[in-house]
C-alpha positions as CSV (number, residue, x, y, z in Angstrom):
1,X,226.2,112.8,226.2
2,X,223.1,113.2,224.0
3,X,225.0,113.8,220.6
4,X,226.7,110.0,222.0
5,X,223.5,108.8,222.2
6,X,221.5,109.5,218.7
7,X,224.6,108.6,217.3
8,X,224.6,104.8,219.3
9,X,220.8,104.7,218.0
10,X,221.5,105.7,214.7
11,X,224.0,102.9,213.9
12,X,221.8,100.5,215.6
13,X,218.7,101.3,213.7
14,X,220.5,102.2,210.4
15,X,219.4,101.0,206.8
16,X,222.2,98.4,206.8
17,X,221.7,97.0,209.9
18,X,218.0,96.4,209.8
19,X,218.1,94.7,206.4
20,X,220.4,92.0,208.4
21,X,218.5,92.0,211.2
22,X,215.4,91.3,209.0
23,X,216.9,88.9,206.8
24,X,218.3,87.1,209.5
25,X,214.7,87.1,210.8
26,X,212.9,85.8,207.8
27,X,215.6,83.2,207.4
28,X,215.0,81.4,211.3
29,X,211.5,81.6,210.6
30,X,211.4,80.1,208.0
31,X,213.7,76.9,209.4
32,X,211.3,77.1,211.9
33,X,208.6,76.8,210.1
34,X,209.8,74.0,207.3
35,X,210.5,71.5,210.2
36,X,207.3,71.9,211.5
37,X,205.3,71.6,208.0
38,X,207.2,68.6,207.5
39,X,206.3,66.8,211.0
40,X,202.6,68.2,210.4
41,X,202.8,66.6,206.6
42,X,204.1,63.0,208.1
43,X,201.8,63.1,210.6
44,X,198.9,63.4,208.3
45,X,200.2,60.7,205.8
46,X,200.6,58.4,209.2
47,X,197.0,58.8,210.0
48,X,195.5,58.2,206.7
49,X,197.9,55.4,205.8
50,X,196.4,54.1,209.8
51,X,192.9,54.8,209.1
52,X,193.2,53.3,205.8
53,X,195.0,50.0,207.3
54,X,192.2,50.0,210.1
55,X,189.2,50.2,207.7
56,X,190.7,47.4,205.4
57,X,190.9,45.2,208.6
58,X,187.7,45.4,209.8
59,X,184.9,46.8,207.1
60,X,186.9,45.3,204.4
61,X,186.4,41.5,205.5
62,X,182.7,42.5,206.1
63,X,182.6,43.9,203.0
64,X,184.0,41.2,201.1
65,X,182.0,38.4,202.8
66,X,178.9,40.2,202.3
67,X,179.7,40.4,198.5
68,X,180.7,36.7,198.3
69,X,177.2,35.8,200.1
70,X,175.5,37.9,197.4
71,X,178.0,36.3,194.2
72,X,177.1,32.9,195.5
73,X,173.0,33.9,195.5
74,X,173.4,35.4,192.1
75,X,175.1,32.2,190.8
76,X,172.9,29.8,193.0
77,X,170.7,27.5,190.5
């Protein structure tokens, strides 16, 4: 029953087996891991490209009105 055994844990945990196993491993983690990196990548580009949109919007007509107001001094007579 023993000698059954060792030899049962033996092919299991054999040189052949546990390259697969490992391989097969490295291989789900890393299609894991690339779907995630993408979703993290498009979330960051969404947030810029939102915080870019929203600071256009509102400092970027304050902004330009203050620059006209001084263009229009500097030109005045």
């Amino acid at each position: 029953m023993k000698d059954q055994n060792e030899e049962n844990l033996k092919s299991i945990f054999d040189e052949n087996s546990l390259d697969k196993t490992l391989k097969k491993a490295k291989r789900i983690s890393f299609l894991r891991t690339l779907p995630m990196s993408a979703i993290v990548c498009i979330l960051i580009v969404f947030g810029v490209y939102r915080a870019n949109t929203w600071w256009k919007n509102n400092k970027g007509s304050e902004i330009a009105s203050n620059q006209t107001i001084r263009d229009t001094v500097m030109k005045a007579p």
